[in-house]
Structure formats: C-alpha cells, structure tokens
N, C-alpha and C positions, 0 to 999 in steps of 0.2 A: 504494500500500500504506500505510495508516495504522498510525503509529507511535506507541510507549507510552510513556508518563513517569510515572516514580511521582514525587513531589513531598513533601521530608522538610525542616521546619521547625519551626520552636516557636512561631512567629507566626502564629495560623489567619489572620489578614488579611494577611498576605503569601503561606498557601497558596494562599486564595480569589484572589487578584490574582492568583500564577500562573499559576493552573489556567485560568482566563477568558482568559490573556493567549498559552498556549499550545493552549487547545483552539481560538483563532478562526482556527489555522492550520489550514486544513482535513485537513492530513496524520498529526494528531496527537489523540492521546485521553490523559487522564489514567486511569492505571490504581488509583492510589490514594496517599493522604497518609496524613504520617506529621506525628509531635509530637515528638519524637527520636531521635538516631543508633538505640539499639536497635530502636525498633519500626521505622524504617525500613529493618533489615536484616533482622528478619523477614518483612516487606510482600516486601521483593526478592527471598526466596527463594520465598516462595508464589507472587508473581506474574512472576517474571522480565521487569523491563522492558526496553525497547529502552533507553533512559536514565532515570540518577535524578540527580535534581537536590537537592543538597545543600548545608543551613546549615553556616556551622561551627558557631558558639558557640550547642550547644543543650544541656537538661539530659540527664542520665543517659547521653549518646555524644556525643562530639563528633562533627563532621561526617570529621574525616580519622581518627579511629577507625574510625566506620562505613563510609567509603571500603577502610581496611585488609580492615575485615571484608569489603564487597561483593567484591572483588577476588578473593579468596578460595571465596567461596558462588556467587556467580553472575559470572562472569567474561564473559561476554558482553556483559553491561551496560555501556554507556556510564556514563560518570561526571564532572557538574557540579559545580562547586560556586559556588553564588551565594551573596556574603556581603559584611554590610559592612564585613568586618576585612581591607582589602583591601592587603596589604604586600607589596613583593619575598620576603621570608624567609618569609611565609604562603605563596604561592604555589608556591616551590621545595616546603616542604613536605610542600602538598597534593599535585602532581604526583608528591613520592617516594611518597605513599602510593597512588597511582594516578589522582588526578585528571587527567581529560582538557584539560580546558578551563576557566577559571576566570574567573568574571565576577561586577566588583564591583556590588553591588546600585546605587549610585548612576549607574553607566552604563546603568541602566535596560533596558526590554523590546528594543530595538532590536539590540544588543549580544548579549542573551540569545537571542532568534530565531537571530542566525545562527548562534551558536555550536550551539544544537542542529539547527541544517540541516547543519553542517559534521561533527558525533557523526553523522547518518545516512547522511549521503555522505560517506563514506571516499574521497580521493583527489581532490576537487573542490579547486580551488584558493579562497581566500578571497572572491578578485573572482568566480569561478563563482557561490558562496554568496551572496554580498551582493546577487544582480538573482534 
C-alpha cells in the first residue's frame, strides 16, 4: 500500500531533496509541499496525508504551531519534524505539541527513512524498521 507525505518547508531545495529522497522508497508518494506552517495546514486538511513532515523555523507558522494546528484538523496524520534547530528543549517541545518523531536535518536521509517507516508501522520495533 503506498503511503503519503505532504512535505512543508520554506526551503524549495530542501523540498525538492525530500521529495526525491522519499518518493525513491517505492512505498511512498509525495502528496504535496508546502512554503509555510499555514499553507501546510491547509494542504493537510485538503489532502489528509498518511504523514507530514515539518520545518520549524518557517515564515508566517512555525512548524510546532502548525503541528498544534495538524493535531487538531487532521488527527490521523502522522507528524515529523525535520529541522536544523535540533535541541533537547526543541524536541520536548515539539512532541508537546504533537510531534511524533523528530529528526535533525544534519542526520541526514538515513535517519529520516526510518523514522517515516516507523510513523507507518505502528508497533514494529526500531531494529524491525532499520532492515
């Protein structure tokens, strides 16, 4: 079953590298990008993805606002956040505001793969995820 990702950042070359870097999992489609927290909570509720993967520091929403908000609108959705502001007290944070999973952009595509195999198999352990 092929899985959705909407993709919300402010950086279209860090979109464009996601999107490449998540569609060559044969399991997964990007359903659509976003250029900020707001338009990425609107994309989420038109198109309800299986997960969205979230900047923080973007203009007009930050990433753990529009988390607040996804949580909210589309509750289904899995919820990343890939950033480079990557601190303990970021973290807690983001998780209050509903983050699932959190991966610093400098631990690269590797780290972010599994994490979104781990948002679609609920219950799989780490090691299950990582082969």
């Amino acid at each position: 079953m092929q899985r959705t990702a909407l993709i919300v950042d402010d950086n279209v070359h860090v979109r464009k590298s996601l999107r490449w870097t998540i569609e060559r999992e044969l399991e997964w489609q990007v359903c659509g990008e976003a250029a900020n927290g707001a338009e990425g909570v609107s994309a989420a509720a038109r198109l309800k993805p299986d997960i969205v993967v979230l900047d923080l520091s973007m203009p007009v929403m930050n990433g753990i606002e529009a988390a607040r908000q996804l949580k909210q609108l589309v509750p289904q959705s899995h919820l990343l956040m890939f950033t480079s502001f990557a601190t303990p007290t970021l973290e807690e944070a983001a998780r209050d505001a509903g983050i699932e999973e959190f991966v610093p952009k400098n631990d690269g595509a590797v780290l972010l793969l599994q994490s979104l195999r781990r948002l679609a198999s609920p219950g799989q352990s780490a090691a299950d995820v990582a082969h």
